[in-house]
C-alpha positions as CSV (number, residue, x, y, z in Angstrom):
1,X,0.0,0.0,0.0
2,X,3.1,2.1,0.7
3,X,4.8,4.6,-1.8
4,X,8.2,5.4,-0.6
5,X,8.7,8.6,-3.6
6,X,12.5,9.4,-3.1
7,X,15.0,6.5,-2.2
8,X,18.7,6.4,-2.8
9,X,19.0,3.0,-3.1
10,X,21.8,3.4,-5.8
11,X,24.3,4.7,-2.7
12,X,27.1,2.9,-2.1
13,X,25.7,2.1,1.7
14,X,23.6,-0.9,-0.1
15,X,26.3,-2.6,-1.2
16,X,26.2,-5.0,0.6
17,X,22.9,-5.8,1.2
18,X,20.5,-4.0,-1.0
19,X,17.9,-7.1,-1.8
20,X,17.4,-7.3,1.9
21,X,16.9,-3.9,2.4
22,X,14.7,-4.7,-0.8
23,X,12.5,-7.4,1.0
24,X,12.4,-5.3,4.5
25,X,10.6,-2.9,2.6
26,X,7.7,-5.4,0.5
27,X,7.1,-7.2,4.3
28,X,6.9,-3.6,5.2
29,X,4.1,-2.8,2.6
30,X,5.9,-0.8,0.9
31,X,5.0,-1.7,-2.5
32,X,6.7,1.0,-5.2
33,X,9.6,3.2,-5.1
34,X,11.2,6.1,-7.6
35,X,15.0,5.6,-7.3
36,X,16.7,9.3,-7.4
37,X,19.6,9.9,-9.4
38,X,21.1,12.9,-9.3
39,X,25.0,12.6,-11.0
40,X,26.7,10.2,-14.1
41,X,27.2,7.3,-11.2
42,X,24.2,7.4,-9.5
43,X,22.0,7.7,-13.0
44,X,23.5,5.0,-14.3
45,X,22.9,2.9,-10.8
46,X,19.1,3.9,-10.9
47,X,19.0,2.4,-14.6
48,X,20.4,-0.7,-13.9
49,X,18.1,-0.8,-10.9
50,X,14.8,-0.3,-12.3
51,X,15.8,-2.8,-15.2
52,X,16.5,-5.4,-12.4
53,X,12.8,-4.6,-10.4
54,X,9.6,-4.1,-11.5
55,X,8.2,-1.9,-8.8
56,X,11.2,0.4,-8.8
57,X,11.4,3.6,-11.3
58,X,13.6,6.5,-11.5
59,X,14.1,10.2,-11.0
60,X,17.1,11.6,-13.5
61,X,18.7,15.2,-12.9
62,X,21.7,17.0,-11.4
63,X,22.0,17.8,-8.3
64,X,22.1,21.9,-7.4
65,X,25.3,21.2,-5.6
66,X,27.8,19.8,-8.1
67,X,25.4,21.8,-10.8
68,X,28.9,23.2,-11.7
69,X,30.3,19.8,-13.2
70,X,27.3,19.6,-15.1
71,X,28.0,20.1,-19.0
72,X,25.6,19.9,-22.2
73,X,26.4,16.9,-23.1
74,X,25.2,15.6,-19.6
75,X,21.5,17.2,-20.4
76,X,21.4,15.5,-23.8
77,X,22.3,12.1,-21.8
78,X,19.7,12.7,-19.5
79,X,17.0,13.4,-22.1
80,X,18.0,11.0,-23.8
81,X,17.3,8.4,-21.0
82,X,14.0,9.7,-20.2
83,X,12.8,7.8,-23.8
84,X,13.0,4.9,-21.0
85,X,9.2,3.9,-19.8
86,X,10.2,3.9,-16.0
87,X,12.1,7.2,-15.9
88,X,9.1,9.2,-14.3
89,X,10.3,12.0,-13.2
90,X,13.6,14.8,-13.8
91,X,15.5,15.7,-10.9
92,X,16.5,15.9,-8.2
93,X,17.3,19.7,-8.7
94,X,17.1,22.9,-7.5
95,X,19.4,25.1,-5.2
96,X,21.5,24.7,-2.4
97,X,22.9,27.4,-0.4
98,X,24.1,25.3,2.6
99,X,27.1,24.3,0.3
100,X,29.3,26.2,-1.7
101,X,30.9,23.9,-4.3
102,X,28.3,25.5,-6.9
103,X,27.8,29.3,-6.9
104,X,24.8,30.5,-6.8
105,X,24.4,32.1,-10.4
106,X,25.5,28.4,-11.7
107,X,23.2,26.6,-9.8
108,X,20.1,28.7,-11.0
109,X,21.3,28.4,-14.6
110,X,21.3,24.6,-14.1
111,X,18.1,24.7,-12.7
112,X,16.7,26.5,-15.1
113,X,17.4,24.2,-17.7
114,X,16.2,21.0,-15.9
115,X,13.2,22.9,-16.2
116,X,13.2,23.7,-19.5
117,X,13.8,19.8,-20.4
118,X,11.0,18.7,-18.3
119,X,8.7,20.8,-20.1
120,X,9.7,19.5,-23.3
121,X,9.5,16.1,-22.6
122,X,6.7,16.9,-20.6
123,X,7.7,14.9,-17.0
124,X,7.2,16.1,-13.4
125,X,10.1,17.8,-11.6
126,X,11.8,16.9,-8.4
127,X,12.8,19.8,-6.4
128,X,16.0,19.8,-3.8
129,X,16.0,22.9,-1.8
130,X,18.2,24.2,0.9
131,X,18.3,27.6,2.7
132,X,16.6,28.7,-1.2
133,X,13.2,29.0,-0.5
134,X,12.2,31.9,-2.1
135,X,14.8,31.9,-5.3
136,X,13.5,28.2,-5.9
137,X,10.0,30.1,-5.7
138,X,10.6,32.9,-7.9
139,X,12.4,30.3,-10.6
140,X,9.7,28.3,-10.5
141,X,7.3,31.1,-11.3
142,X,9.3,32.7,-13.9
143,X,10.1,29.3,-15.7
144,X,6.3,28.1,-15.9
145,X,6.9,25.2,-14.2
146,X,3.1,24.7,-13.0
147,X,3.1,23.3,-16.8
148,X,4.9,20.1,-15.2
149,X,4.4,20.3,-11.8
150,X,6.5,17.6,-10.0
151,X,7.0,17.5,-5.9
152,X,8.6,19.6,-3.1
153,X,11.2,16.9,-1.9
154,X,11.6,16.6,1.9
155,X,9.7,19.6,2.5
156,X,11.2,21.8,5.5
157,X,9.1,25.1,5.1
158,X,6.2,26.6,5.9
159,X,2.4,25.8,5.5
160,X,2.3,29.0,3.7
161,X,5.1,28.2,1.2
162,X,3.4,25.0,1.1
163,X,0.2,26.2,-0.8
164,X,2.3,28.1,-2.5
165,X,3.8,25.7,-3.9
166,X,0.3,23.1,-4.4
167,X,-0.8,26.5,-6.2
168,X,2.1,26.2,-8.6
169,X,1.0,22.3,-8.9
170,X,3.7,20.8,-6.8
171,X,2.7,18.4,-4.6
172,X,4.3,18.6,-1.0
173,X,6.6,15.6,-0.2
174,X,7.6,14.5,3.9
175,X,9.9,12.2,5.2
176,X,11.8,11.1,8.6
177,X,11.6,14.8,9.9
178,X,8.1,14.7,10.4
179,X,8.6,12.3,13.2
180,X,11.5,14.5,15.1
181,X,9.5,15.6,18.2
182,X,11.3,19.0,17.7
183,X,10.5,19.2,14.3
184,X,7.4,22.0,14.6
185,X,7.4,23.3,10.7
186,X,6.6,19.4,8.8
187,X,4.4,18.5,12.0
188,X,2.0,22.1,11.0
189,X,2.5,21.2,7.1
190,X,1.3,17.3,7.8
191,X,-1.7,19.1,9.6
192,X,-2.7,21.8,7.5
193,X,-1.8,20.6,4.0
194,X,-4.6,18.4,2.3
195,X,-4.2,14.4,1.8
196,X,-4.5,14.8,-1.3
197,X,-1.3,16.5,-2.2
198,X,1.0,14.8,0.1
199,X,3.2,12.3,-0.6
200,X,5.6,10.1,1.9
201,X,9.5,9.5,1.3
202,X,12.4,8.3,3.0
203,X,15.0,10.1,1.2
204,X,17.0,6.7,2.2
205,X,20.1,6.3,3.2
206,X,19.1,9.7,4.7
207,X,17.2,11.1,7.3
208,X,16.3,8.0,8.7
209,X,12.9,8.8,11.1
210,X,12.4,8.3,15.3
211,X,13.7,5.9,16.6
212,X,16.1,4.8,13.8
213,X,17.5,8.9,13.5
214,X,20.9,9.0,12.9
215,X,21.6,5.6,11.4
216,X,21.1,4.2,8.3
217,X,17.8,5.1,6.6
218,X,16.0,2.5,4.4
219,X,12.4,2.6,2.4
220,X,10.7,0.0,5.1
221,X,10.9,3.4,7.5
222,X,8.1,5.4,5.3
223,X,5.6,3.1,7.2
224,X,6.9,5.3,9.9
225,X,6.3,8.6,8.1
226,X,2.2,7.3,7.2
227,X,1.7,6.3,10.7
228,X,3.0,10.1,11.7
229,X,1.0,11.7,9.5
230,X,-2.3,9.6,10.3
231,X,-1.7,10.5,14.2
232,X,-1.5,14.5,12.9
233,X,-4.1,14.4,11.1
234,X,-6.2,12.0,13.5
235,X,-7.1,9.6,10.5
236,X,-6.3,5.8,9.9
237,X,-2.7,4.8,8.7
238,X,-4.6,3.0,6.0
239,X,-6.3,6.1,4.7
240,X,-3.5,7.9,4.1
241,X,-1.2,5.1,2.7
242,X,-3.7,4.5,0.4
243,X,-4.2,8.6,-0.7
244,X,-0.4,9.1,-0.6
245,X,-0.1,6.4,-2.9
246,X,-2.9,7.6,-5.8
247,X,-1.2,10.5,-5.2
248,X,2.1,9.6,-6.3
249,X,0.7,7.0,-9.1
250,X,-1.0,10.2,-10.8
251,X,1.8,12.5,-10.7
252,X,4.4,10.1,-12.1
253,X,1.5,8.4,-15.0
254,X,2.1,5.1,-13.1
255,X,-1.2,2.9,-13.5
């Protein structure tokens, strides 16, 4: 019943023992998962992995913070691959400010042109942001990108950024901090934001949730995340695997 929307499966932390981690997650009901690429290695990873599984697929893109190793011929790669029937999504991508391997100016070009190739080959878009809420905002805006929509990945902000965003057609996207008891700003969103444009993620091997926070994240933990949510929002655990998961079947045209 459970759609874990962000994994990192192609890290090098499953190694050694990814088709368990695999088989944690179906006992955990966790029954589809986009694999997020985000550089040549881990693209290539996610390829080989959603050839190898039938209920994984794959996010393509480059992340904001080494969006200054990214050349042309690395979009025209990733275009190219999205021709494949269980690439479902472009990114992650976006801006990072907490790092400064990228600067800034390169990283919104880089951005800017994920954009541009979702549009044209017309796929959601998978957003990273951090400390750049309102330049990912204005880019957004000023690139059309309601035309795609896509999701807010691991959403940190506000409620009010939040409809912001489901305005622009991005659906709002929690993971393992929702479960932090000092976490106040995802516990608000999981409250105020409707079912119906939420989606659950682990963001796995990252961010694992409470109790499991600071080791090893893996996709059998977005149970925890749905049975969060349902406590917020006083609802069953059922209800909202079940809406999370239409949710995230629509957006990424998965029948």
């Amino acid at each position: 019943m459970l759609f874990d929307t962000h994994v990192h499966l192609n890290d090098s932390q499953y190694d050694l023992d990814l088709k368990e981690v695999i088989q944690n997650a179906q006992n955990a009901g966790v029954k589809k998962m986009v694999v997020v690429g985000f550089d040549r290695p881990t693209i290539n990873r996610a390829m080989e992995l959603i050839e190898t599984y039938d209920f994984l697929y794959a996010s393509i893109g480059w992340h904001p913070v080494d969006a200054i190793d990214m050349t042309d011929e690395d979009l025209i790669w990733i275009e190219e691959l999205t021709k494949h029937p269980k690439v479902v999504a472009l990114g992650e991508m976006g801006l990072d400010y907490h790092w400064d391997k990228s600067p800034k100016e390169i990283q919104k070009e880089v951005f800017r042109k994920q954009i541009r190739l979702a549009k044209k080959v017309k796929l959601p878009i998978v957003i990273h942001n951090r400390e750049a809420t309102q330049d990912i905002v204005d880019i957004l805006k000023e690139e059309d990108a309601q035309e795609v929509g896509g999701i807010m990945h691991c959403f940190s902000g506000s409620p009010e950024i939040a409809r912001e965003c489901i305005n622009m057609n991005f659906y709002i996207s929690l993971g393992g901090p929702v479960t932090f008891k000092n976490a106040k700003k995802p516990k608000e969103v999981a409250l105020e934001i409707p079912l119906n444009r939420l989606l659950i993620e682990t963001d796995c091997p990252y961010l694992a949730p409470h109790p499991y926070r600071g080791k090893r994240n893996e996709p059998a933990y977005v149970k925890l995340v749905a049975e969060q949510i349902a406590e917020i929002k006083g609802i069953s655990f059922e209800e909202v695997a079940k809406q999370t998961s239409l949710n995230a079947n629509k957006l990424f045209g998965i029948m």
